[in-house]
C-alpha positions as CSV (number, residue, x, y, z in Angstrom):
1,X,-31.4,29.1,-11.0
2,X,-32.7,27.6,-7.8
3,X,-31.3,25.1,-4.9
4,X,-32.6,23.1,-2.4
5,X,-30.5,23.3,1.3
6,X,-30.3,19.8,1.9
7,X,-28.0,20.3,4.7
8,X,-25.6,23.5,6.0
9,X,-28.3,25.8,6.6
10,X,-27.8,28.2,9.4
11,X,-26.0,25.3,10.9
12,X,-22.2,24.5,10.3
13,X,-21.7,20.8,8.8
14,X,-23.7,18.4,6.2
15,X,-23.8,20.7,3.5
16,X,-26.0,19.7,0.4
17,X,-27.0,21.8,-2.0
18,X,-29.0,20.9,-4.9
19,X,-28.8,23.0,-7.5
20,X,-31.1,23.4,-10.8
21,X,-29.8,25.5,-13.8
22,X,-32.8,25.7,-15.9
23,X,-33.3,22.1,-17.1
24,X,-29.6,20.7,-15.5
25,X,-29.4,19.3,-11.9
26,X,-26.9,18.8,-10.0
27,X,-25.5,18.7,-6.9
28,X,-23.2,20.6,-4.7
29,X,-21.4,18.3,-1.9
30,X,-22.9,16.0,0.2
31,X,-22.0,15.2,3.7
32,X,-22.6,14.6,7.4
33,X,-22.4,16.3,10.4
34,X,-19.6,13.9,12.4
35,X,-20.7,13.2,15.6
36,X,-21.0,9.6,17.0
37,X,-24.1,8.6,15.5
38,X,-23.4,11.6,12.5
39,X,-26.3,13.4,11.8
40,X,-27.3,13.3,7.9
41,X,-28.6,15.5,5.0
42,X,-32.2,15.5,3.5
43,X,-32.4,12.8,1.0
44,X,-31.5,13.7,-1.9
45,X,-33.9,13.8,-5.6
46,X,-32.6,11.8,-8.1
47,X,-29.3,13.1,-9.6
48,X,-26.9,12.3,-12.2
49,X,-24.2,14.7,-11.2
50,X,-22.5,15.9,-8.1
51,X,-19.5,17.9,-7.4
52,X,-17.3,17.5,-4.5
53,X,-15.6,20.9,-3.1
54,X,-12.8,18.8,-1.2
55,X,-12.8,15.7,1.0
56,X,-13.9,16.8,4.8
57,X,-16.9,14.5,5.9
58,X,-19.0,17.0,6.6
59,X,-18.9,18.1,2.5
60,X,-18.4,14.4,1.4
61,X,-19.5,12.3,4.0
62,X,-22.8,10.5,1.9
63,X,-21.1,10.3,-1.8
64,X,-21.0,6.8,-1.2
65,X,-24.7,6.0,0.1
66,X,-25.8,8.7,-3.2
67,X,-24.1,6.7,-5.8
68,X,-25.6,3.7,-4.1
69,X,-29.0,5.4,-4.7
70,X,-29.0,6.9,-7.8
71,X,-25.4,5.8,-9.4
72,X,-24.4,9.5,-9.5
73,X,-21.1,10.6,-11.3
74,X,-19.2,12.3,-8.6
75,X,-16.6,15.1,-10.2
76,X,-13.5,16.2,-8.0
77,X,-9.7,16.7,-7.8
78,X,-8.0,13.4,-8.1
79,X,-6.4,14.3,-4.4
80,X,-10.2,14.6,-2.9
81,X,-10.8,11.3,-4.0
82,X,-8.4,9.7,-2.9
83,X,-8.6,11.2,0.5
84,X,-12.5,10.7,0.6
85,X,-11.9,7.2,0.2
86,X,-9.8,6.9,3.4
87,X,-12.2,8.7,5.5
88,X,-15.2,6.4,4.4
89,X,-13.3,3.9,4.9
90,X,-12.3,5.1,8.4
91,X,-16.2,6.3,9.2
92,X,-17.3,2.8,8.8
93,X,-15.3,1.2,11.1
94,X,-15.2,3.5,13.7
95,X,-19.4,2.7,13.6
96,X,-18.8,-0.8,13.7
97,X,-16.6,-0.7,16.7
98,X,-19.0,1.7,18.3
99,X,-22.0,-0.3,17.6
100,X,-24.6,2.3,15.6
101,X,-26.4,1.6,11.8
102,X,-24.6,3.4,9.2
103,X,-26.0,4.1,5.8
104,X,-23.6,2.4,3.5
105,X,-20.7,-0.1,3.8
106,X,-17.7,-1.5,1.6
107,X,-19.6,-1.9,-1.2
108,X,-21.7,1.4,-1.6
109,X,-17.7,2.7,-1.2
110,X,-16.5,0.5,-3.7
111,X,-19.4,1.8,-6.1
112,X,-18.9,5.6,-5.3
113,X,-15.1,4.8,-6.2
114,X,-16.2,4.0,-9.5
115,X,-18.4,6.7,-10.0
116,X,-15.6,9.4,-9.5
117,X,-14.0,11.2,-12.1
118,X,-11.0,13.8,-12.4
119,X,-11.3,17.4,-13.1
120,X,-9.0,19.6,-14.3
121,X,-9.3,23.3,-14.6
122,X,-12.9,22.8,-16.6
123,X,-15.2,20.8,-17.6
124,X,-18.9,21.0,-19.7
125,X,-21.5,18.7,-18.7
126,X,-24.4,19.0,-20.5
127,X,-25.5,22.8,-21.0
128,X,-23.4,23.3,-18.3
129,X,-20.1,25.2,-18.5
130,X,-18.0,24.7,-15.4
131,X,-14.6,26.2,-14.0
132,X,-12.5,25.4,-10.9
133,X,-10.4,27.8,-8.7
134,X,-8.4,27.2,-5.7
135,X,-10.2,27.3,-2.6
136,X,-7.4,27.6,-0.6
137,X,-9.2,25.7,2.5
138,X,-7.1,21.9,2.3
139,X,-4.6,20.8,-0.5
140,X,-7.4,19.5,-3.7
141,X,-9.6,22.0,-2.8
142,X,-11.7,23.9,-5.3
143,X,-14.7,26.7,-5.5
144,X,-17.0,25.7,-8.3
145,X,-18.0,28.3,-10.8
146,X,-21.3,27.1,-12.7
147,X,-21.7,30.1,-15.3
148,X,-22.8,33.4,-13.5
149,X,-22.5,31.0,-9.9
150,X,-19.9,30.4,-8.0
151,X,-19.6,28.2,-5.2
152,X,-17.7,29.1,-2.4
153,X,-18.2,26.2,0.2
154,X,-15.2,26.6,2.0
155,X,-12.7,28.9,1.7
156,X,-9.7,30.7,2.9
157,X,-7.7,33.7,1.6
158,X,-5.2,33.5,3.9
159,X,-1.1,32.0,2.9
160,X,-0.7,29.3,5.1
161,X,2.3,27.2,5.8
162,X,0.4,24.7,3.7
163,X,-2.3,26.3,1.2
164,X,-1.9,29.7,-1.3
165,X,-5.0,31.7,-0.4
166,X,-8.2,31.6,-2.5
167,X,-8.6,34.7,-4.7
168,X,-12.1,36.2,-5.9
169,X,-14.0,35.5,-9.0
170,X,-16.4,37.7,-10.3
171,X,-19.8,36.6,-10.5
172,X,-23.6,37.1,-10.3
173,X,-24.3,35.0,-7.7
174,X,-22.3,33.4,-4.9
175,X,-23.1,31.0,-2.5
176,X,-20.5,31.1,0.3
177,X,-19.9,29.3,3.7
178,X,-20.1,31.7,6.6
179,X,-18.0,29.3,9.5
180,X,-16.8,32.4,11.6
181,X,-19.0,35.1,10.3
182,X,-18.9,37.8,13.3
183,X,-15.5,36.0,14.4
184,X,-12.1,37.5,13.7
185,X,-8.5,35.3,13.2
186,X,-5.9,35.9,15.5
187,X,-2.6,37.4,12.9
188,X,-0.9,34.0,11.5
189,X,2.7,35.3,12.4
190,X,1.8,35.9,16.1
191,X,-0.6,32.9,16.5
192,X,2.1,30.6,15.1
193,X,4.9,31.9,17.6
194,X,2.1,32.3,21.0
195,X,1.8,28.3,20.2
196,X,5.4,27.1,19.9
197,X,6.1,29.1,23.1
198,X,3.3,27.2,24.6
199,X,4.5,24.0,23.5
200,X,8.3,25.0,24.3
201,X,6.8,25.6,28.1
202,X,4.6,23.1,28.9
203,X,7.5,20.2,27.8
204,X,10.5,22.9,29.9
205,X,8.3,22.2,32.8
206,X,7.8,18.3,33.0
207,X,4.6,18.3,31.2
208,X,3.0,16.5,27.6
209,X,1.4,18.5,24.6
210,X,-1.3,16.3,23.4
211,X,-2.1,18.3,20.2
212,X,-5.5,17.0,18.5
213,X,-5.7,17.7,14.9
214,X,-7.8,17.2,11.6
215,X,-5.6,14.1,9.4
216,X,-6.3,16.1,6.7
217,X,-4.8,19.7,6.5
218,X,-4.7,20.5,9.8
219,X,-2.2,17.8,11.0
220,X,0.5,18.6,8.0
221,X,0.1,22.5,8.6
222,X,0.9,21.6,12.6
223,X,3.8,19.2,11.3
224,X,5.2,21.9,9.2
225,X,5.3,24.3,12.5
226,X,6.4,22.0,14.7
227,X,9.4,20.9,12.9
228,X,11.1,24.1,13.6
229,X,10.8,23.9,17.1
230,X,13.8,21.3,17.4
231,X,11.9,19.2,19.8
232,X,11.1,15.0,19.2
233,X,8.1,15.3,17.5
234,X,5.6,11.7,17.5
235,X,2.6,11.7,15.2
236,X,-0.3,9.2,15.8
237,X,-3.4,7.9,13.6
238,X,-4.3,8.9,10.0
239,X,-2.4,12.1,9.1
240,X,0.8,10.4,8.2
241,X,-1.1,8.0,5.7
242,X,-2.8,11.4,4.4
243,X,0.3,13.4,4.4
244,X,1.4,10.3,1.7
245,X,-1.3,10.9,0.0
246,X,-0.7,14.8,-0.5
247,X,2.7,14.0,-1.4
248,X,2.1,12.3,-4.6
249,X,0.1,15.6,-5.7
250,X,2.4,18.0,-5.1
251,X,0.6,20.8,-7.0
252,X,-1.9,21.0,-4.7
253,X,0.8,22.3,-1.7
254,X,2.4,25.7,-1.3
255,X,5.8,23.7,-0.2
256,X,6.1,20.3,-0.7
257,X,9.4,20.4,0.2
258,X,8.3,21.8,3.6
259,X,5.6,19.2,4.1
260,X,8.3,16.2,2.8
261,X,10.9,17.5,5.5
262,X,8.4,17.5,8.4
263,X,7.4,14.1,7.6
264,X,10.9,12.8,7.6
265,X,11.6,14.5,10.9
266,X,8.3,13.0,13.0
267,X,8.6,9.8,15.0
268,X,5.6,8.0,13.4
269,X,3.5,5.4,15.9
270,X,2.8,2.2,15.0
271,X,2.0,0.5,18.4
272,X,1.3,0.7,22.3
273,X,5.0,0.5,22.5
274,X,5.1,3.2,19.8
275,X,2.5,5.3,22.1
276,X,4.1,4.8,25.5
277,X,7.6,6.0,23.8
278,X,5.1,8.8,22.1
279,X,4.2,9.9,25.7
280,X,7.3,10.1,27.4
281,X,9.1,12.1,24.8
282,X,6.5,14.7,25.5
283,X,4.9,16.1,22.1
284,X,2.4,14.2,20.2
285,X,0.1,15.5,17.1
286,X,-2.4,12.6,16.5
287,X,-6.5,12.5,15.5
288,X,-9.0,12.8,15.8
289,X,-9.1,16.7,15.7
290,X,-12.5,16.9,17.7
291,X,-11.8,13.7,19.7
292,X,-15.0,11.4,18.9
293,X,-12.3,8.9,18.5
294,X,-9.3,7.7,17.3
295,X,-5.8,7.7,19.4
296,X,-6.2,11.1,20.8
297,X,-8.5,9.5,23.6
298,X,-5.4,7.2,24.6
299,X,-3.0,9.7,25.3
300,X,-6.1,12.3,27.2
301,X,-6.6,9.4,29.3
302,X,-3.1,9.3,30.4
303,X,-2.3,12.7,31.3
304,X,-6.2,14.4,32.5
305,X,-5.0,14.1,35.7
306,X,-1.9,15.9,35.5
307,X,-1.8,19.9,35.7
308,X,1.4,20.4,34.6
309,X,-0.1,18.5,30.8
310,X,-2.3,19.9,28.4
311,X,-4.4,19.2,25.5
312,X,-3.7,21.7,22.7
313,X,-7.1,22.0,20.4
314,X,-5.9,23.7,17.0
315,X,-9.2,23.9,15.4
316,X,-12.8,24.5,15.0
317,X,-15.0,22.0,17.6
318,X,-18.6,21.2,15.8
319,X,-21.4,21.5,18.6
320,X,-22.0,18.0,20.3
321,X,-18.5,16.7,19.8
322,X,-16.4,15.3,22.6
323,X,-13.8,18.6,21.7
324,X,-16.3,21.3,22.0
325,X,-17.3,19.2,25.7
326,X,-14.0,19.4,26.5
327,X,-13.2,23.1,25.4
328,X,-16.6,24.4,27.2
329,X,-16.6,22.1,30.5
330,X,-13.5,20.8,30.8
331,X,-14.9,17.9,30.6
332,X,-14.6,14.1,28.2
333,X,-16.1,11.4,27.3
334,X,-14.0,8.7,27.4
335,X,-15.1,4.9,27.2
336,X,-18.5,5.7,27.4
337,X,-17.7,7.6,30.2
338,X,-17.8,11.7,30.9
339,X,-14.4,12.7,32.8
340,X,-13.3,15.8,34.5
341,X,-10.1,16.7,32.7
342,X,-7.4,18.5,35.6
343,X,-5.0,19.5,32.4
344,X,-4.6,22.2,30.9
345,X,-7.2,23.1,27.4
346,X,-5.5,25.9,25.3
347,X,-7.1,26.9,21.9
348,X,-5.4,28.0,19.1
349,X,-7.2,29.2,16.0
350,X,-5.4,27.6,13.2
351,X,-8.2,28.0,11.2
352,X,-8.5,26.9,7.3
353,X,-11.9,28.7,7.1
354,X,-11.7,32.6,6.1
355,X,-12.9,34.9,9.5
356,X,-15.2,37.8,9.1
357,X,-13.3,40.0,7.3
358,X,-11.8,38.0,5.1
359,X,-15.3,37.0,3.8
360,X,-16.6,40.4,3.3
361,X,-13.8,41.4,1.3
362,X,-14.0,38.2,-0.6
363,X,-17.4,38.9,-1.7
364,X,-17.2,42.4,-2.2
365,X,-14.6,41.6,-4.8
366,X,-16.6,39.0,-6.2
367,X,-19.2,41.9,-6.6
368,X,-22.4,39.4,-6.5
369,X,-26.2,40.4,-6.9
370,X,-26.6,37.7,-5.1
371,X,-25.4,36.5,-2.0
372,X,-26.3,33.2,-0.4
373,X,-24.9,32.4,3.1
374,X,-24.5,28.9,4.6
375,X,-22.2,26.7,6.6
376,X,-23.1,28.8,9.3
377,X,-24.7,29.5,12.6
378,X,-24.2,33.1,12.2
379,X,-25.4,34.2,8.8
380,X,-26.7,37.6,10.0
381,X,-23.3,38.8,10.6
382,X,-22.6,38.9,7.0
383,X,-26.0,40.2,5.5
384,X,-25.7,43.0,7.5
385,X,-22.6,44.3,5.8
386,X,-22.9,43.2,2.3
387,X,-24.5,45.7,-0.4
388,X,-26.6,42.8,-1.9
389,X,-29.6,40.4,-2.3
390,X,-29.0,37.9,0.4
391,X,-30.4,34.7,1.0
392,X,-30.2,32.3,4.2
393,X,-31.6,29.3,3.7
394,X,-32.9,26.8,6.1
395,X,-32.4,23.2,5.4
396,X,-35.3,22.1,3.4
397,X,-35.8,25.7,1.7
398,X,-36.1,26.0,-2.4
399,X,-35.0,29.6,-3.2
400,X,-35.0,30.6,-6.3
401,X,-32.8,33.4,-7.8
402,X,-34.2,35.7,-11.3
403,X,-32.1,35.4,-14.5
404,X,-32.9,39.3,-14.2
C-alpha cells in the first residue's frame, strides 16, 4: 500500500491521509488545523471515497469543500455526521463574523450532506474489505481497519465517564496518532477528585470557575463530573445542542443514563440575562474549548481581573490558539485585543487521546510490521520503543509499504 500525508505530519491537527491499496483510493479524514484563519491540508487528488474517523474539525474540517471538488462519498457513523454538520455549520459563521475567506459555504455543506453515508460494523467497497472498531476517543468514533491496515487516528484505551476504551486489533500495518507521545496521563480517579476540590474551593472562597471545554466529548464528560458535586451548574454555547445529539444514539455512550441526568441537572443559557445569572451562580462549562471564540470570551472578560476567579482549561491547547496563549503567558486575546489575565489558569488533563504508554501497549498488542506515526509533534518518542518498521511522515511525503 502507499499514502500520501496530506496533513498531521509531525504536527498535531489537519490530518489527511490518502491512501492507495493497489488500484483503490481513498481517503482517510480530512481536516483543518482551527485557528482563526484555520490552516488547511494539501489539496487533495481526485477521490471517490473518504472515510471519516469521528467529527472533530481538525479530522473533518474540509469534507465539505472535498465533495464540492470531487463529489466524494464520505462513509461515517451516523452520530459523526450529524455532529460534523453542526460544526461546519458553526465554522462558517464564526468566519463570517470574523471577517477571513473560507473555502466552502452553505452549499458545499449542503452537498457534503448528501454525499454521507452510514456505516455499520463493515462495509466492502470495491476490492476493498473494511471493518470498524470503537476508537474510544468521542461517542461515534471508529478506527478503520482496511485489510492488513488499521487506522488508528485517534484513540483512547482508557474508561471514561463517557467512552469504553478502544481495544487492539491485530494487524500488519498501523497507522496511529501520536498526540502525547513522551507525555504521561495523570490516574483518572485522582485527576477527577484534584478538579472538583478545585472547583469546590475556588466557588467556597467568593470566586467563578469558567471551565472551557470541547462541545463535543469533552463538555458531556465535564457535565457528567460536575453533577456530583451538588453545586448550580450553567452550561453555555454548543455542547447542550451536541449532548442532544448524542442522546438519540445511545449506543455510542458508556451511560446514557449518566449523560441524560447531567443534562437535566444544568442551568442551560439562552441569553445575556442567562449569562449574567450564569456568572453570579459561580460555575459555568461553556465553549469554545481553546477559546478562539464563542461565549467563553464573555465570561474571561468578566472575571481576568479578579484573583480570587479562574479559568479551568480541561484539554489539549493546539499551538497558536488563544488557550495555549493563555496557558503559556497568561495572557488573551480578546476583541482583537491581547489581555493580561490576573485570574487564576489551572490545567487539568482530561484527555480523550491515549498518553505514552497507553500507545505503546496498544501497538504492541496490535503486533504491526509496520508502524506509521502521525498526529504528532513528538513522533520519536514512540519509534524509539516500538520493535518495528516505523515511518514518520512529513506532510507532502508518499511512503510506500511492501506486500512482503
Amino acid at each position: 500500500m502507499r499514502a500520501t500525508f496530506l496533513g498531521g505530519g509531525r504536527e498535531v491537527g489537519r490530518v489527511g491521509i490518502f491512501s492507495e491499496f493497489d488500484e483503490n483510493k481513498i481517503l482517510i479524514d480530512y481536516g483543518i488545523v482551527p485557528e482563526n484563519p484555520p490552516q488547511y491540508p494539501i489539496e487533495s487528488p481526485p477521490v471517490s471515497y473518504a472515510i471519516v474517523s469521528h467529527a472533530h474539525l481538525d479530522h473533518s474540517g474540509m469534507i465539505p469543500w472535498l465533495c464540492s471538488r470531487y463529489n466524494t462519498k464520505i462513509f461515517t457513523t451516523s452520530l459523526t455526521k450529524e455532529i460534523s454538520e453542526v460544526l461546519y455549520r458553526d465554522t462558517i459563521k464564526i468566519a463570517d463574523s470574523i471577517g477571513y475567506p473560507f473555502p466552502y459555504g452553505e452549499n458545499e455543506i449542503e452537498l457534503a450532506m448528501q454525499n454521507f453515508v452510514e456505516i455499520n460494523e463493515k462495509l466492502e467497497l470495491e476490492d476493498m474489505k473494511i471493518k470498524f472498531h470503537n476508537a474510544g476517543h468521542i461517542p461515534g468514533s471508529v478506527m478503520i481497519e482496511i485489510g492488513e491496515t488499521l487506522f488508528a487516528c485517534d484513540i483512547n484505551t482508557i474508561e471514561t465517564r463517557l467512552m469504553k476504551g478502544a481495544r487492539a486489533v491485530k494487524c500488519k500495518n498501523l497507522f496511529i496518532e501520536g498526540t502525547y507521545a513522551g507525555v504521561e496521563h495523570p490516574k483518572r480517579d485522582e485527576l477527577e477528585k484534584e478538579f472538583l476540590d478545585e472547583v469546590e474551593d475556588i466557588v467556597n472562597k467568593g470566586g467563578k470557575a469558567i471551565i472551557p471545554a470541547f462541545a463535543v466529548g469533552r463538555t458531556q464528560e465535564i457535565a457528567i463530573l460536575l453533577s456530583q458535586g451538588g453545586h448550580e451548574i450553567w452550561l453555555d454555547g454548543m455542547g447542550h445542542k451536541i449532548s442532544e445529539i448524542m442522546l438519540r444514539y445511545k449506543h455510542y455512550i458508556k451511560s446514557p443514563k449518566q449523560l441524560q441526568k447531567a443534562m437535566k441537572e444544568m442551568n442551560i443559557v439562552y441569553s445575556n440575562r442567562g449569562k449574567k445569572l450564569a456568572l453570579k451562580s459561580g460555575i459555568v462549562l461553556t465553549t469554545s474549548g481553546m477559546m478562539n471564540g464563542g461565549p467563553v470570551l464573555w465570561y474571561i472578560d468578566r472575571i481576568k481581573d479578579d484573583p480570587k476567579s479562574a479559568v479551568i482549561i480541561t484539554g489539549y491547547q493546539v499551538e497558536g490558539t488563544n488557550g495555549r496563549l493563555l496557558l503559556e503567558r497568561k495572557e488573551i486575546e480578546l476583541y482583537g485585543v491581547k489581555t493580561k489575565v490576573d485570574c487564576q489558569v489551572k490545567f487539568y488533563d482530561f484527555s480523550a487521546h491515549a498518553g505514552h504508554s497507553q500507545l505503546i501497549k496498544f501497538i504492541k498488542d496490535c503486533s504491526p510490521e509496520n508502524v506509521v506515526v502521525f498526529h504528532s509533534e513528538n513522533p520519536e518518542a514512540i519509534a524509539e520503543e516500538i520493535d518495528a518498521n516505523v515511518y514518520i511522515p512529513e506532510n507532502g511525503e508518499r511512503i510506500e509499504i511492501s506486500a512482503d
